[in-house]
ROSE-4610 file (N, C-alpha, C; in Angstrom, 1 decimal, always signed):
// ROSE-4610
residu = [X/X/X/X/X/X/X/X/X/X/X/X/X/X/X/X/X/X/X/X/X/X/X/X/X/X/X/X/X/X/X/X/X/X/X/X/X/X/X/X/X/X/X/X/X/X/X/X/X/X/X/X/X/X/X/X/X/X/X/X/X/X/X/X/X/X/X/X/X/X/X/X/X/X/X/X/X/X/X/X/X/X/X/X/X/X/X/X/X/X/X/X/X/X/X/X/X/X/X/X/X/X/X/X/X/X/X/X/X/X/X/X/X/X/X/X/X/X/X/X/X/X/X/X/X/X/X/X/X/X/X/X/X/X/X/X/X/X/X/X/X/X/X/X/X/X/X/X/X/X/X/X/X/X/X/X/X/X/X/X/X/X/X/X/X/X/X/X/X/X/X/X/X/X/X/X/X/X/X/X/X/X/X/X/X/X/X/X/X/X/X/X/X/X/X/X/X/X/X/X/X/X/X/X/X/X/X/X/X/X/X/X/X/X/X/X/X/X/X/X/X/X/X/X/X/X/X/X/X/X/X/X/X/X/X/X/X/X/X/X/X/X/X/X/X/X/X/X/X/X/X/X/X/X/X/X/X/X/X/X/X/X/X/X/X/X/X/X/X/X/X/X/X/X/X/X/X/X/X/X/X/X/X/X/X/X/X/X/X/X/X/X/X/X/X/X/X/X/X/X/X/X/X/X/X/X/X/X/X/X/X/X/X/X/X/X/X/X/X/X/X/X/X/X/X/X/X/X/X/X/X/X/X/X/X/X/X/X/X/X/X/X/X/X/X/X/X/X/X/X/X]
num = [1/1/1/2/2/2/3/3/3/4/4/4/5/5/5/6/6/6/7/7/7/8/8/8/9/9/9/10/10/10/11/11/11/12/12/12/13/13/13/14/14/14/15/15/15/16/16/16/17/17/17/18/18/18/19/19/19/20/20/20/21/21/21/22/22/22/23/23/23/24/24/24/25/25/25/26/26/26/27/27/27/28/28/28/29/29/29/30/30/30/31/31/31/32/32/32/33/33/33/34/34/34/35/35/35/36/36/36/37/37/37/38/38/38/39/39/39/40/40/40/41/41/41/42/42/42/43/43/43/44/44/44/45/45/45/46/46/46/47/47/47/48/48/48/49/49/49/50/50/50/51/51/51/52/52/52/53/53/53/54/54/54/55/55/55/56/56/56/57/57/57/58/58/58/59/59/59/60/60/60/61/61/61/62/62/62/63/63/63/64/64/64/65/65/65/66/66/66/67/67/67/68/68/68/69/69/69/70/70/70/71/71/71/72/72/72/73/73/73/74/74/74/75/75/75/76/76/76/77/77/77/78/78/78/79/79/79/80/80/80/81/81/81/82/82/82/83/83/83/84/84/84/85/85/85/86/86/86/87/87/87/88/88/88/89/89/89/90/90/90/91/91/91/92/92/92/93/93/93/94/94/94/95/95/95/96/96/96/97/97/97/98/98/98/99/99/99/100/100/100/101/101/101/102/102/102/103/103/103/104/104/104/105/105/105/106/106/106/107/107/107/108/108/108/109/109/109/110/110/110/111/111/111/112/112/112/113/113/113/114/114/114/115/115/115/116/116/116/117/117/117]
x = [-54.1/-55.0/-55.8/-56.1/-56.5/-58.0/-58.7/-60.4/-60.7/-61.2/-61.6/-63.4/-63.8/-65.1/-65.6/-66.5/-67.4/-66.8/-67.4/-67.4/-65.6/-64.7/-63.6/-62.9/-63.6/-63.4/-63.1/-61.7/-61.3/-60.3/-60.2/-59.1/-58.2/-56.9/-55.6/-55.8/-55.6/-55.4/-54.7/-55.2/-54.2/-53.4/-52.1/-50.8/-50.4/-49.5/-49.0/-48.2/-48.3/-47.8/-46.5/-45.7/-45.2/-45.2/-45.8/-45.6/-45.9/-45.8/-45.7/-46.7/-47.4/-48.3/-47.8/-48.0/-48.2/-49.3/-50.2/-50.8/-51.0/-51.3/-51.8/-52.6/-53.0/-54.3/-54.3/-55.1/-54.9/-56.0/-56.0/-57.2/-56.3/-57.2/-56.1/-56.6/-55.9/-56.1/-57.0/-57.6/-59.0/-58.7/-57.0/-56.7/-55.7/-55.8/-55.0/-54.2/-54.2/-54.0/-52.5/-52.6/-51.5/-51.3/-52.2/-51.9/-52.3/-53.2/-54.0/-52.7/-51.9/-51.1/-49.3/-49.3/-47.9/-48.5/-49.8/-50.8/-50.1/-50.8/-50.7/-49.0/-48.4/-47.1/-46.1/-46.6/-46.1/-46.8/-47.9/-48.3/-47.6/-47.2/-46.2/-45.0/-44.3/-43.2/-43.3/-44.1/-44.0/-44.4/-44.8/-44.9/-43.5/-42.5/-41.3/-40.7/-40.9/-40.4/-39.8/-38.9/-39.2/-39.4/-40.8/-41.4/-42.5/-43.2/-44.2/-45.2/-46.6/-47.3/-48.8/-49.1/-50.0/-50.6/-51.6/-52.2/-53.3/-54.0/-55.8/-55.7/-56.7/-57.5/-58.8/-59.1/-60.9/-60.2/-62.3/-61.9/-63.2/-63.3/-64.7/-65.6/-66.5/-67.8/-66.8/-67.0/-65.8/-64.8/-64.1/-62.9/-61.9/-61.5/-60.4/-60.0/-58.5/-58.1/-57.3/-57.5/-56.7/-56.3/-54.7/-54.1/-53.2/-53.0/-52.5/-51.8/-50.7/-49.4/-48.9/-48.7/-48.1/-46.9/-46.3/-44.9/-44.4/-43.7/-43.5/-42.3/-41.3/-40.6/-40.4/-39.3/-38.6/-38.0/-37.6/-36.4/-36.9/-38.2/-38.5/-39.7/-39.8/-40.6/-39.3/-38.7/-37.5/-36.8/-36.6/-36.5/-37.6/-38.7/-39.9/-39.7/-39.6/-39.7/-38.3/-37.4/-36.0/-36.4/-37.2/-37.0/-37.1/-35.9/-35.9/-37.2/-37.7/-39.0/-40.2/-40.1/-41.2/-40.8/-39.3/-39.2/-39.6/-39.7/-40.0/-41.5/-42.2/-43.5/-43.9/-43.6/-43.5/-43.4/-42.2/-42.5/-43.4/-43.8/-44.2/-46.0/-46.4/-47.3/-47.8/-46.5/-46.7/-46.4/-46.0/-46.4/-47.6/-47.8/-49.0/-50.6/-50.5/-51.9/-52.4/-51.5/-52.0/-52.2/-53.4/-53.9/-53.4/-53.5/-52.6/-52.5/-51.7/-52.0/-51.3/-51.2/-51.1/-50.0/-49.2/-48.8/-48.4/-48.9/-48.3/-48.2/-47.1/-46.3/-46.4/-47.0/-46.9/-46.8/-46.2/-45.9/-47.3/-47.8/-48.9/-48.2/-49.2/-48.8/-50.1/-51.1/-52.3/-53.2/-53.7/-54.0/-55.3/-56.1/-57.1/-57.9/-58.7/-59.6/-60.5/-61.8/-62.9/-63.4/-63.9/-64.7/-66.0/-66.7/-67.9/-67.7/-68.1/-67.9/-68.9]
y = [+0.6/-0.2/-1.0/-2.5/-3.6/-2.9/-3.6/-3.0/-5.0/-5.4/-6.6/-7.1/-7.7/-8.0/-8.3/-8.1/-8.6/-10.1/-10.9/-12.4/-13.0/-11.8/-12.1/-11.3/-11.1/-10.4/-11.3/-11.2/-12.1/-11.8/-11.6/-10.9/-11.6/-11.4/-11.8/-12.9/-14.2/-14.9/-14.6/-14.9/-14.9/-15.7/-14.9/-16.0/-16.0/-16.9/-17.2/-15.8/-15.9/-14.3/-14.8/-13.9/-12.9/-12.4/-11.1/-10.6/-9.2/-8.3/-7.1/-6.4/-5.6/-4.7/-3.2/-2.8/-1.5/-1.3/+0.0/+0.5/+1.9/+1.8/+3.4/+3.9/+5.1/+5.8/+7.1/+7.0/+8.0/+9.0/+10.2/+10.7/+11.4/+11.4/+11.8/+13.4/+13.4/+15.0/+15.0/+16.2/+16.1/+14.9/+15.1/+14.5/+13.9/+12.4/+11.6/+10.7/+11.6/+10.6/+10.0/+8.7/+7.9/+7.3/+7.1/+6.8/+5.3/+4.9/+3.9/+2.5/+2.8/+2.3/+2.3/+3.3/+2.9/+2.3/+2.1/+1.2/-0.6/-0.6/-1.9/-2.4/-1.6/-2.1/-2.1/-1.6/-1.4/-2.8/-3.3/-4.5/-5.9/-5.5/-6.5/-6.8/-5.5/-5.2/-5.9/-5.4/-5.9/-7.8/-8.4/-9.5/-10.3/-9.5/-10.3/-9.9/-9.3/-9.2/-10.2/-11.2/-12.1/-11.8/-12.7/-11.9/-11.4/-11.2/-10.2/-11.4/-11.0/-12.4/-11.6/-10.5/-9.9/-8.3/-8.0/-7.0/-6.8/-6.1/-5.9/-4.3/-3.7/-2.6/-2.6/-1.3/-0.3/+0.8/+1.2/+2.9/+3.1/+4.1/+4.7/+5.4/+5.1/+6.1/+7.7/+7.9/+10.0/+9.9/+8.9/+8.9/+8.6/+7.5/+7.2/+6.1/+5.7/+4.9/+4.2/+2.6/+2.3/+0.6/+1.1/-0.3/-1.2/-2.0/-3.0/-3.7/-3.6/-4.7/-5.6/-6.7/-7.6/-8.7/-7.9/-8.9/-9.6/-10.8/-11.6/-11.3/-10.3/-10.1/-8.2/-7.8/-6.5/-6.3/-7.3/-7.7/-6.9/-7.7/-7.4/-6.2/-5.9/-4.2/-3.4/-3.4/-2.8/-2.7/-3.6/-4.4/-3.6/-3.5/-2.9/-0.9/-1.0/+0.8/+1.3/+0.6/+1.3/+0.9/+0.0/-0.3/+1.1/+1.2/+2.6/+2.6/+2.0/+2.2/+2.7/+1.9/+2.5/+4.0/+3.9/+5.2/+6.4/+6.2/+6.9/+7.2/+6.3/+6.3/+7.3/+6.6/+7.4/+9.2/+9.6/+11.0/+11.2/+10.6/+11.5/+10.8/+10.4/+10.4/+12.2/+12.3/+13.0/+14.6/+14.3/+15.4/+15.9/+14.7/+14.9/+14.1/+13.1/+11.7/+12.2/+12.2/+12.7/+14.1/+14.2/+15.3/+15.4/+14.1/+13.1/+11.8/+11.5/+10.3/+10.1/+8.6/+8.2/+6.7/+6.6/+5.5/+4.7/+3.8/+3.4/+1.6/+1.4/+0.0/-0.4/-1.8/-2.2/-4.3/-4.4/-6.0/-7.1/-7.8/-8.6/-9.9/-9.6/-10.5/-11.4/-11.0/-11.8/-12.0/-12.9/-13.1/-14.3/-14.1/-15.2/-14.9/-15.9/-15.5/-16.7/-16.0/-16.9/-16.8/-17.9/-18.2/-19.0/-18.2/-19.4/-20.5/-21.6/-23.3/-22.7]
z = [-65.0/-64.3/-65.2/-64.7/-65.8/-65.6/-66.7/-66.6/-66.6/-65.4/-65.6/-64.8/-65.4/-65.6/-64.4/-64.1/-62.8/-62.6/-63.4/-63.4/-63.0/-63.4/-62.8/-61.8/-61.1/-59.9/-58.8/-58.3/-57.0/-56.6/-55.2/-54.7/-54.8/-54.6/-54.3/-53.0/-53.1/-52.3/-51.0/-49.5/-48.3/-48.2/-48.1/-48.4/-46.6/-46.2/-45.1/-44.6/-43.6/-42.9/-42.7/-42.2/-42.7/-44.2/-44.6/-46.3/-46.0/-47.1/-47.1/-47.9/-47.4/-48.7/-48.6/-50.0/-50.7/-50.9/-50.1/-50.3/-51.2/-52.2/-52.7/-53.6/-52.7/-52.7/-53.7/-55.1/-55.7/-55.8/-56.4/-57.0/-58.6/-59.4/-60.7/-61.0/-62.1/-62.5/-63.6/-64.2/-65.0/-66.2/-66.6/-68.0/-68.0/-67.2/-66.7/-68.6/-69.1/-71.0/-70.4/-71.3/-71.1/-69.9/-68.9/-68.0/-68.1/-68.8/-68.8/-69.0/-70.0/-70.9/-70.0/-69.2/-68.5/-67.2/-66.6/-65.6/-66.1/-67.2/-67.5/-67.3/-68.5/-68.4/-66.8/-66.1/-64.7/-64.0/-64.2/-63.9/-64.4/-65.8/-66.5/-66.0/-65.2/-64.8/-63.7/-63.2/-61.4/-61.0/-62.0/-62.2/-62.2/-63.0/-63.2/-61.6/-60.8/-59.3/-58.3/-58.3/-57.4/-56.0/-56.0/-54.5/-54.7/-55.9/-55.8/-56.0/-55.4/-54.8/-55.8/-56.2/-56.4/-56.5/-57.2/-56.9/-57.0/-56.5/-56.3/-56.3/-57.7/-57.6/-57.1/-56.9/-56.8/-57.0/-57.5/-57.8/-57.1/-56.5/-56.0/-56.4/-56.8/-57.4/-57.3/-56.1/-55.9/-56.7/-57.3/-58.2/-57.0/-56.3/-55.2/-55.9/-56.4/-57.1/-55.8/-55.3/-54.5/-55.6/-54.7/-55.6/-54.8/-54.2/-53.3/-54.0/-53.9/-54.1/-52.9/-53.4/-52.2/-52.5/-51.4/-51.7/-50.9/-51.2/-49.7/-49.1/-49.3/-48.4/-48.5/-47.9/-48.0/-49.1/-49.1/-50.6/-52.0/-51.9/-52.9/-53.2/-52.1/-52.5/-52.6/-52.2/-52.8/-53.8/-54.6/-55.8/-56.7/-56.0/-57.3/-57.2/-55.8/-55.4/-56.3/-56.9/-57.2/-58.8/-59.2/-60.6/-61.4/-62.3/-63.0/-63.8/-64.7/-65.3/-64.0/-63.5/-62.5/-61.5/-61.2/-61.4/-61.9/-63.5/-64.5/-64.1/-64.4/-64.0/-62.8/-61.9/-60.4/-60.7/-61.5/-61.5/-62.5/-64.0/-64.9/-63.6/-62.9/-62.1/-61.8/-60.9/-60.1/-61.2/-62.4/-63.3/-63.3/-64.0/-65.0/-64.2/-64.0/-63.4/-61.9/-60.9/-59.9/-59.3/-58.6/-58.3/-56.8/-56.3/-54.7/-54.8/-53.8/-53.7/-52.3/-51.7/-50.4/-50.8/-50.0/-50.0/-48.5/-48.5/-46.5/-47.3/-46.3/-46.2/-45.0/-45.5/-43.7/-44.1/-42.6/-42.8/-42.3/-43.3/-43.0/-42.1/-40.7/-39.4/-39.5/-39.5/-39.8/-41.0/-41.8/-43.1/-42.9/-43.5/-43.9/-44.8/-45.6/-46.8/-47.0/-47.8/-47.4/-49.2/-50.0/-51.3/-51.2/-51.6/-51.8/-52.7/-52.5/-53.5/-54.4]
């Protein structure tokens, strides 16, 4: 997970519907080590996706880590859910980093977004 600054705080743009988000909801374990560093690289990865439009974190004061991926078709959440590195990821997760977590997929039919000038 990036650590990025107030001043660059901006959600992920609403792209034209039909698109697809990944949702998921974590809480970690006391001693999430190494997690910081296969976060990032899993962001690098998922960039080279064709299809992948974005992502937006939060974490909650309680410790609720949510992270939103968006991708414009099926194609390519698929494409990312089979990638063997994030495979990898995916279980040493569920080793060692998570305590739970949540994941729901659903297809964005309505979209819009608002910035102040």
């Amino acid at each position: 997970m990036s650590d990025h600054s107030e001043a660059s705080v901006v959600p992920v743009e609403a792209f034209e519907p039909p698109y697809y988000v990944a949702v998921f909801t974590s809480v970690f374990t006391e001693d999430p080590s190494g997690y910081g560093e296969t976060a990032a690289r899993m962001e690098d990865l998922v960039k080279d996706v064709p299809g992948f439009l974005g992502m937006d974190h939060a974490r909650t004061p309680g410790g609720l880590s949510i992270t939103v991926g968006y991708f414009r078709d099926a194609d390519a959440l698929t494409e990312w859910r089979s990638n063997a590195e994030h495979r990898a990821a995916q279980k040493r997760g569920r080793g060692e980093w998570y305590q739970s977590y949540t994941l729901h997929v659903a297809k964005v039919e309505r979209s819009h977004g608002f910035m102040r000038a």
